[in-house]
C-alpha positions in Angstrom: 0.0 0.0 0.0 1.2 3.8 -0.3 0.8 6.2 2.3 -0.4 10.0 1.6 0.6 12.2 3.9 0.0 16.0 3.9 -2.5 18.3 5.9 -6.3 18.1 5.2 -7.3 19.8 1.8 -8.6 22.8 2.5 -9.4 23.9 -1.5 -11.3 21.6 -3.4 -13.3 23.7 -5.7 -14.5 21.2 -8.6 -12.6 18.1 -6.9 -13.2 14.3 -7.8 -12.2 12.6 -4.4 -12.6 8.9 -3.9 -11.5 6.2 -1.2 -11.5 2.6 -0.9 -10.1 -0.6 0.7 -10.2 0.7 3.7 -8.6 3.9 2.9 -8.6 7.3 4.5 -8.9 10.9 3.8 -9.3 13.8 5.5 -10.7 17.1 3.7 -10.5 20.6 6.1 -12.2 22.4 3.6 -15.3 24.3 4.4 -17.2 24.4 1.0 -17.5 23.0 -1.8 -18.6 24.2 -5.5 -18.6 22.9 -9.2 -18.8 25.3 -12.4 -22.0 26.6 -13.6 -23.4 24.6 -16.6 -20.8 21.5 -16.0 -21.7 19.1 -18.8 -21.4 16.0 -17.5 -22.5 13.6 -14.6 -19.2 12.9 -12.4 -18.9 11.2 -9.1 -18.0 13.9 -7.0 -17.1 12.3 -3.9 -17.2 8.2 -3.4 -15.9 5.6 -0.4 -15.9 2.1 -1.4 -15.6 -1.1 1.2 -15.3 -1.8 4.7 -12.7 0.4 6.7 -13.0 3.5 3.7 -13.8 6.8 5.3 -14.4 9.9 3.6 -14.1 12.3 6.4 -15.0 15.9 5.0 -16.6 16.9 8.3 -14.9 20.1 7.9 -17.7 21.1 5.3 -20.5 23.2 5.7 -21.6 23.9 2.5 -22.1 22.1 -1.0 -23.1 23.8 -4.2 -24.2 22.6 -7.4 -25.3 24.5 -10.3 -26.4 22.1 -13.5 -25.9 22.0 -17.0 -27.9 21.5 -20.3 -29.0 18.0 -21.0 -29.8 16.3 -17.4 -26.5 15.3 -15.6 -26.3 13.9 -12.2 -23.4 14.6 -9.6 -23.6 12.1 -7.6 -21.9 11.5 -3.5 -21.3 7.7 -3.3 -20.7 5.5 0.1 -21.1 1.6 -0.8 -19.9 -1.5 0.9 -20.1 -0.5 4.2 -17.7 2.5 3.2 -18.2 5.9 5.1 -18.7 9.8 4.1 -18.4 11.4 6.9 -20.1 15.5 6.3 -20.7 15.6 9.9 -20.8 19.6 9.5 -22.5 19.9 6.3 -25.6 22.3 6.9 -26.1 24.0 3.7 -26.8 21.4 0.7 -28.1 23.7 -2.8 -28.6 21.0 -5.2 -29.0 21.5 -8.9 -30.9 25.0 -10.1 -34.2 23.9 -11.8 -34.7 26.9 -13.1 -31.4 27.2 -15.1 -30.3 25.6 -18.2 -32.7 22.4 -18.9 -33.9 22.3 -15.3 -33.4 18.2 -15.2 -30.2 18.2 -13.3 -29.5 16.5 -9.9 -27.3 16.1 -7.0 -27.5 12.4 -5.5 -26.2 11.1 -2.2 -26.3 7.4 -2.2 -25.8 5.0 0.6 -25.6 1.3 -0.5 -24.9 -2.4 0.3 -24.1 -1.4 4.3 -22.8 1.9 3.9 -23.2 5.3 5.6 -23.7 9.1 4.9 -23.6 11.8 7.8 -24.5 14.7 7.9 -24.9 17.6 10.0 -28.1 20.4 10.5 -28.9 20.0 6.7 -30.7 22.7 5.4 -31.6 20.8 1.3 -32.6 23.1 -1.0 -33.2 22.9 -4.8 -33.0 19.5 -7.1 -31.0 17.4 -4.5 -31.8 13.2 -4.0 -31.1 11.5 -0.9 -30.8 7.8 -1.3 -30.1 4.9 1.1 -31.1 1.3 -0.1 -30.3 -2.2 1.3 -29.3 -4.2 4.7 -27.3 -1.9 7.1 -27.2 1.6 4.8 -27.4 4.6 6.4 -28.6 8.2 6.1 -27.8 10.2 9.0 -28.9 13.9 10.1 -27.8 15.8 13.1 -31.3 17.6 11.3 -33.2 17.9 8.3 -34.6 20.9 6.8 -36.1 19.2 3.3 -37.7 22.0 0.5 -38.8 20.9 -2.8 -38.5 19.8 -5.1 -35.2 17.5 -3.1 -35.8 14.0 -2.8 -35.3 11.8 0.0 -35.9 7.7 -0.7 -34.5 5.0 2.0 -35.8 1.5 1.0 -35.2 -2.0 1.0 -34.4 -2.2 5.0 -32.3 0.7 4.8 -32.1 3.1 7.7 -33.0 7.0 8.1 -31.3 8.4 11.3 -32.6 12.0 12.5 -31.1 13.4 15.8 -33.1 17.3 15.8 -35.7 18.4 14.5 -37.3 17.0 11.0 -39.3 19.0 8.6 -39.8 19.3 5.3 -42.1 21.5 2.6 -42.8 18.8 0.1 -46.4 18.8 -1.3 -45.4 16.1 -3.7 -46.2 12.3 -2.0 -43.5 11.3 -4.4 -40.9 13.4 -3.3 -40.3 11.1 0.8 -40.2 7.7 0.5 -40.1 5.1 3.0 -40.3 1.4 2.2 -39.3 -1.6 3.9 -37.0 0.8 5.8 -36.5 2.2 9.4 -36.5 5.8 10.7 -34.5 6.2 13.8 -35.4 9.6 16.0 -34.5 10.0 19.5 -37.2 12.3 20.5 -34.9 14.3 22.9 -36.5 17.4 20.7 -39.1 18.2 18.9 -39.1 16.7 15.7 
């Protein structure tokens, strides 16, 4: 194996970052932003297998613009892997009312993995996804505004610490099935 060492990044404007087998990086930067109109559908950030941690708790902020023609930028834990955005709070997800409007930002949790995240305040086209045994979505708090998306299925789990609200009108737009919601009711929620 080879060994990176150097202080946390701390500027990762438009970064591709990616661990696995059991790797680990830390990221001390406290935003991060793509270009407007970015023409393509890149994995932004990924962990991949047991031991991987993405540890970006350092971030509070994640921007994404959109581009003509429908592209996805997507955040990916999976096999039992870890993204750690702990401090995240301010998720702006693809502008629907720019360029073709049909753009997203995804964060997916699959086959045993998990996302964190901190007070998150998810605004514009943004999906949150956790599916199969052991996944994990979690939320110091959500703040959910359409038209963002949040789907945890197939015994997947949905962890809320705070408070949870959301402004959906659209029954599409929360889905629950075959999954669990964790809250600890120390608040209101």
């Amino acid at each position: 194996g080879k060994i990176f060492i150097a202080p946390p990044l701390t500027n990762i404007y438009a970064s591709r970052l990616a661990v696995s087998g059991g790797s680990v990086l830390h990221v001390g930067a406290p935003s991060y932003e793509i270009p407007q109109d970015w023409r393509w559908s890149p994995t932004l950030f990924s962990a991949d297998g047991s031991g991987s941690l993405l540890e970006m708790a350092a971030l509070k902020s994640i921007t994404v613009y959109g581009g003509w023609g429908g592209f996805t930028y997507s955040i990916n834990a999976i096999n039992n892997a870890i993204i750690d955005l702990s401090g995240l709070d301010t998720v702006i997800g693809a502008d629907q009312n720019q360029w073709s409007g049909d753009d997203w930002l995804s964060f997916n949790a699959t086959a045993g993995a998990t996302i964190n995240f901190g007070n998150a305040s998810v605004t514009r086209r943004t999906q949150i996804n956790a599916s199969g045994p052991g996944s994990r979505v979690r939320f110091a708090s959500l703040y959910l505004r359409p038209p963002s998306i949040l789907n945890v299925n197939s015994r997947a789990v949905l962890n809320i610490k705070g408070n949870y609200a959301f402004e959906n009108t659209d029954p599409n737009s929360i889905q629950a099935t075959g999954a669990a919601l964790e809250m600890d009711g120390t608040q209101a929620q």
